[in-house]
C-alpha positions in Angstrom: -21.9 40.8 22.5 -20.0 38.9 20.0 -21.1 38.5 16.6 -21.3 34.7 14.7 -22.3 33.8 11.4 -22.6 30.0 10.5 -22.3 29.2 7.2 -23.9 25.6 6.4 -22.9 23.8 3.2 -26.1 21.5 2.8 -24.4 19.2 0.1 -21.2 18.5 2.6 -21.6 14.7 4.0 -24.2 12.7 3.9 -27.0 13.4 6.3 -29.4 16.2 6.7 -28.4 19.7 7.7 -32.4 20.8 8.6 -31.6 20.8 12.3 -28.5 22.2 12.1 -29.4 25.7 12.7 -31.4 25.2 16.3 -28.6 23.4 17.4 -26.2 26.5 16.9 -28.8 28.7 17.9 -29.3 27.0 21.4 -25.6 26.5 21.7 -24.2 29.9 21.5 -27.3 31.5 23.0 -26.2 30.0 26.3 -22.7 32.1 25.7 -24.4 35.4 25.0 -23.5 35.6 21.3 -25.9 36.5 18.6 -25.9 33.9 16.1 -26.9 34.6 12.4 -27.0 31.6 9.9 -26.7 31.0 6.4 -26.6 28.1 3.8 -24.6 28.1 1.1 -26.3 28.3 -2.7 -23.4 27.5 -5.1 -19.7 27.4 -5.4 -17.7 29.8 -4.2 -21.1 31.5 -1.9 -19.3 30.4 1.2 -16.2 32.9 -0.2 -18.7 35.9 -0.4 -20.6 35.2 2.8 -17.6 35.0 5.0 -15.7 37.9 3.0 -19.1 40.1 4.1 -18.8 39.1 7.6 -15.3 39.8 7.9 -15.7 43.2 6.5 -18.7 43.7 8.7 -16.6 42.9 11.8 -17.9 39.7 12.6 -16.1 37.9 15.5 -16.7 34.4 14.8 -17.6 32.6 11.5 -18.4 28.8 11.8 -17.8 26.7 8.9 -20.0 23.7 8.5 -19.3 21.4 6.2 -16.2 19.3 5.1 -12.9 20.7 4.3 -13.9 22.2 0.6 -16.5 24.8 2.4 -13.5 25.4 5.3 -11.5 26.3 1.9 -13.8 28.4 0.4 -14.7 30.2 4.5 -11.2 30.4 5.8 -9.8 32.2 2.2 -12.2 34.5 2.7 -10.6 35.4 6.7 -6.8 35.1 6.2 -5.2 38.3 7.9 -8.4 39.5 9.4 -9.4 39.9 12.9 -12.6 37.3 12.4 -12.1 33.9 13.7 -12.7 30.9 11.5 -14.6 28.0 13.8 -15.6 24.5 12.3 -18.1 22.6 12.7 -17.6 19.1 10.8 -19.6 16.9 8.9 -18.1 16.6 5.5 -16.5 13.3 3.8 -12.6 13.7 5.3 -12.4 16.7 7.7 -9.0 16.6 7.7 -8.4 20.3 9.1 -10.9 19.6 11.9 -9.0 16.5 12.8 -5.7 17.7 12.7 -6.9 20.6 15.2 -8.5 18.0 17.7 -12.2 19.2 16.9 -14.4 16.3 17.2 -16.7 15.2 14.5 -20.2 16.1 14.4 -22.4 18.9 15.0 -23.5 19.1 18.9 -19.8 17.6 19.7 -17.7 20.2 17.8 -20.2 22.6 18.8 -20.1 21.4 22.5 -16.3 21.2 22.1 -15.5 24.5 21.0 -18.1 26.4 22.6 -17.5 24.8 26.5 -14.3 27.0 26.5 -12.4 28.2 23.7 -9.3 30.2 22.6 -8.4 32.2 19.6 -5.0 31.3 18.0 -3.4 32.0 15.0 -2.0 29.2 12.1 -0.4 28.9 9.1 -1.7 28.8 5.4 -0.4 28.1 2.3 -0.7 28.8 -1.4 -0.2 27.3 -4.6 -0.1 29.4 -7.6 -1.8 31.8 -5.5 -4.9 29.6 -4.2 -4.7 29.0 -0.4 -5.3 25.6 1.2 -5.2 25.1 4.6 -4.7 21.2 5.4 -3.3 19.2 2.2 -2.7 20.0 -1.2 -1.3 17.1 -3.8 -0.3 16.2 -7.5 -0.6 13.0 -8.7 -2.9 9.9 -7.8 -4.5 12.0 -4.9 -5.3 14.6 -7.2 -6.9 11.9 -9.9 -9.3 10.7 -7.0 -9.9 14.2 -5.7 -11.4 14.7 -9.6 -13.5 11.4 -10.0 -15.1 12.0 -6.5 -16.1 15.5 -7.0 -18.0 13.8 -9.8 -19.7 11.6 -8.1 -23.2 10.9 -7.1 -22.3 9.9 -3.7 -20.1 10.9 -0.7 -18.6 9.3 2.1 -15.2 7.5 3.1 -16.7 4.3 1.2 -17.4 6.2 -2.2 -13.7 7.8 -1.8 -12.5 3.9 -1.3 -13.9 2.8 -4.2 -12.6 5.0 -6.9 -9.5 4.7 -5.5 -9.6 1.2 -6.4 -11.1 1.4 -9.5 -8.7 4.0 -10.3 -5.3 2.4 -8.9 -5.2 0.3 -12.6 -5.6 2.8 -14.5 -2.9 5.3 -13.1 0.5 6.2 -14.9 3.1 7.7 -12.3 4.7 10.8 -13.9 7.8 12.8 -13.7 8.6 15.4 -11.2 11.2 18.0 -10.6 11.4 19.5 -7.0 12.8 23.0 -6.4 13.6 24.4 -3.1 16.1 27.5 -2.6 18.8 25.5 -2.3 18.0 22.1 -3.7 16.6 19.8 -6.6 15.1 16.4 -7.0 13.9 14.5 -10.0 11.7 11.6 -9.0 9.2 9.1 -10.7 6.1 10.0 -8.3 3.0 7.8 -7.7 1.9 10.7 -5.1 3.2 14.0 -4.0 1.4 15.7 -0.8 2.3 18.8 0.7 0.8 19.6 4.2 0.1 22.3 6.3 -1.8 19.7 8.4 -1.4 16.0 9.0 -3.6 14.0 7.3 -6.2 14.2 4.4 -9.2 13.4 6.3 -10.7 10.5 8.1 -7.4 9.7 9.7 -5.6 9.2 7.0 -2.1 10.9 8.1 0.1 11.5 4.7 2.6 14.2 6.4 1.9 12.8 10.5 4.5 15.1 12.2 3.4 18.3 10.3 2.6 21.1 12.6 0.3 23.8 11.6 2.4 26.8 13.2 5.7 26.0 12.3 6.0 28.2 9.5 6.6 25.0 7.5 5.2 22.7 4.8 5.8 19.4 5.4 6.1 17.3 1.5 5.6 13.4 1.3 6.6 12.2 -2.1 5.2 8.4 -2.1 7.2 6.4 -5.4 5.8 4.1 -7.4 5.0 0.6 -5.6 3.7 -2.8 -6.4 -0.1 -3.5 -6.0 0.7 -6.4 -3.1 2.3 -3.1 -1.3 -0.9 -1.3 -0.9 -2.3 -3.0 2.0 0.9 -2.6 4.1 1.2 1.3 2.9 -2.5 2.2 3.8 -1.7 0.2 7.8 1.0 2.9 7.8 -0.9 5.5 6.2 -3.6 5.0 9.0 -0.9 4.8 12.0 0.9 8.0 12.0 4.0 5.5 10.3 3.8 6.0 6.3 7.2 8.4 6.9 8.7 4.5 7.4 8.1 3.0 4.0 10.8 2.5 1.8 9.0 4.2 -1.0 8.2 7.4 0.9 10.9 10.7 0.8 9.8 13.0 3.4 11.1 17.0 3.6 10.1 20.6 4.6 10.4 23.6 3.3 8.6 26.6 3.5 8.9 27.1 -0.2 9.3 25.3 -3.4 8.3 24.7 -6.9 6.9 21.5 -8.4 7.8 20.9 -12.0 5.8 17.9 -13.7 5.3 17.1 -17.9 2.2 18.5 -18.3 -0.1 20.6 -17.3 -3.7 18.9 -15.3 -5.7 18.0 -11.9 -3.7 18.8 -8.6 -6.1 19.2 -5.4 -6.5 21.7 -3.1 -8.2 20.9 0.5 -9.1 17.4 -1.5 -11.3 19.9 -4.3 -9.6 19.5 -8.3 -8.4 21.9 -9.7 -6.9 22.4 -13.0 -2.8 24.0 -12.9 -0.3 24.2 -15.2 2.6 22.5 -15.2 4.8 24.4 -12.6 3.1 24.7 -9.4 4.7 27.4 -6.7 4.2 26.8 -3.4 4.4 28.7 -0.3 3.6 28.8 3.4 2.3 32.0 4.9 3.4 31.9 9.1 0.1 33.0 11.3 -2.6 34.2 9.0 -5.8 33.0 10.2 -7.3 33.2 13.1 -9.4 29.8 14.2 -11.0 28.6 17.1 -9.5 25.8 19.4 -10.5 24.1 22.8 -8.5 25.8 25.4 -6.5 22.2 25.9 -5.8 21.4 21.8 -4.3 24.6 22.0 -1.7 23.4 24.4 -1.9 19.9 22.9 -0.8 21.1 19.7 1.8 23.3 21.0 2.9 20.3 22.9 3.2 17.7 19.3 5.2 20.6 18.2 7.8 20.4 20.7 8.1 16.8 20.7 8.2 16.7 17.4 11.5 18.7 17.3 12.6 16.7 20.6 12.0 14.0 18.6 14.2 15.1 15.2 17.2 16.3 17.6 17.6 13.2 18.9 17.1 11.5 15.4 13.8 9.3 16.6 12.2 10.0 12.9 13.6 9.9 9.4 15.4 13.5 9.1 12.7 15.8 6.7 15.6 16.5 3.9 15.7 16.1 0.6 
């Protein structure tokens, strides 16, 4: 009998989570697995719970919540034999997304639990602290700060302090080391994925795979307010690699070197780093669960996605 623990972040979204657990429960009866279930008390809980699971074999840990409490779950699994699953129902759900999970509890749970398969993705540090879909400096990392502050979640909150905070941003200095190249650029944003998008659709890096042993960087330049509204149509159609203003490149290692020290996020959470950031890819170190057919459906965006650079159909990722 396989072994599941569900780990529920009640503060992730913004609906209840006191039916959550019967829904799980009659789910994964059906499939002969014995479910346990816990909700998570303070930061970094969701760390210790699925760190004790994973040394006491667990199969399957479920994370439900948004893509802070997949953080805090899957950092707890990498190069382990437990599984991380996700359930989503925070603000963004970007990893979710990327892995073609649908939103919601009974149809991710419905999704995954139908038919499943076991494969194994790519992570990535900075200075040492995994994320698993996005990690940024800049403006995206400014937002990432004043929404953690808020009162409120959801896509519209995350809207609002973006516009409230667009006025108020300075674009900084950046130096970009790989092992064989630099760049020095005037930044409004720089992204690095693992994933595709941020959340909610919102594809910054949209031909990044999540097996390819690669980090894909967008480094978006300064523009002019009148450009926003074209950049976020782009931004929400797979086509922000397009825009003038945008410098695309993949490495599987490189260093960031901005003035100061300050905020950069990590799986859309702020966190404070100092000036030079390290970051790295590490090929195949978690285990997650897919549908049977995202499986194949990523494996197929992969290949087309290198069809698609051999025969020069998108902007070649160099720097």
């Amino acid at each position: 009998m396989k072994r599941l623990l569900a780990i529920i972040n009640p503060l992730s979204g913004t609906s209840s989570k006191n039916d959550i657990p019967e829904k799980i429960e009659k789910r994964i009866a059906k499939l002969g697995m014995q479910p346990d279930i816990a909700f998570t008390e303070y930061s970094g809980h969701a760390t210790e719970l699925a760190r004790k699971a994973a040394d006491d074999n667990y199969d399957i840990v479920l994370s439900v919540g948004g893509d802070g409490t997949c953080n805090e779950i899957a950092k707890a699994l990498v190069h382990t034999d437990t599984a991380l699953g996700i359930i989503p129902i925070g603000s963004g759900n970007g990893l979710a997304r990327h892995l073609g999970i649908p939103i919601g509890v009974n149809a991710a749970l419905k999704s995954l639990f139908d038919e499943y398969k076991i494969v194994s993705i790519d992570y990535c540090e900075a200075n040492g602290s995994p994320f698993f879909c996005t990690c940024g400096v800049g403006f995206d990392a400014q937002i990432s700060e004043k929404f953690a502050s808020s009162k409120t979640r959801g896509g519209l909150t995350y809207l609002i302090k973006s516009i409230e905070e667009y006025f108020k941003y300075k674009n900084e200095q950046y130096v970009i080391e790989t092992a064989d190249k630099e760049i020095t650029e005037k930044a409004f944003i720089i992204a690095c994925g693992n994933a595709s998008q941020y959340g909610n659709n919102a594809y910054i890096a949209p031909y990044a795979s999540i097996c390819d042993g690669l980090i894909d960087v967008t480094v978006v330049r300064p523009f002019n307010f009148i450009e926003v509204l074209p950049m976020m149509i782009q931004l929400f159609t797979k086509t922000l690699h397009l825009n003038p203003h945008v410098r695309n490149f993949t490495s599987s290692e490189f260093k960031i070197i901005r003035e100061n020290a300050g905020i950069m996020h990590i799986d859309g959470e702020p966190v404070v780093m100092p000036a030079e950031i390290n970051i790295k890819c590490i090929h195949r170190g978690l285990k997650v669960m897919l549908p049977n057919i995202q499986a194949a459906n990523e494996f197929e965006a992969t290949m087309l996605g290198l069809l698609a650079n051999v025969f020069g159909i998108k902007i070649q990722k160099s720097i």
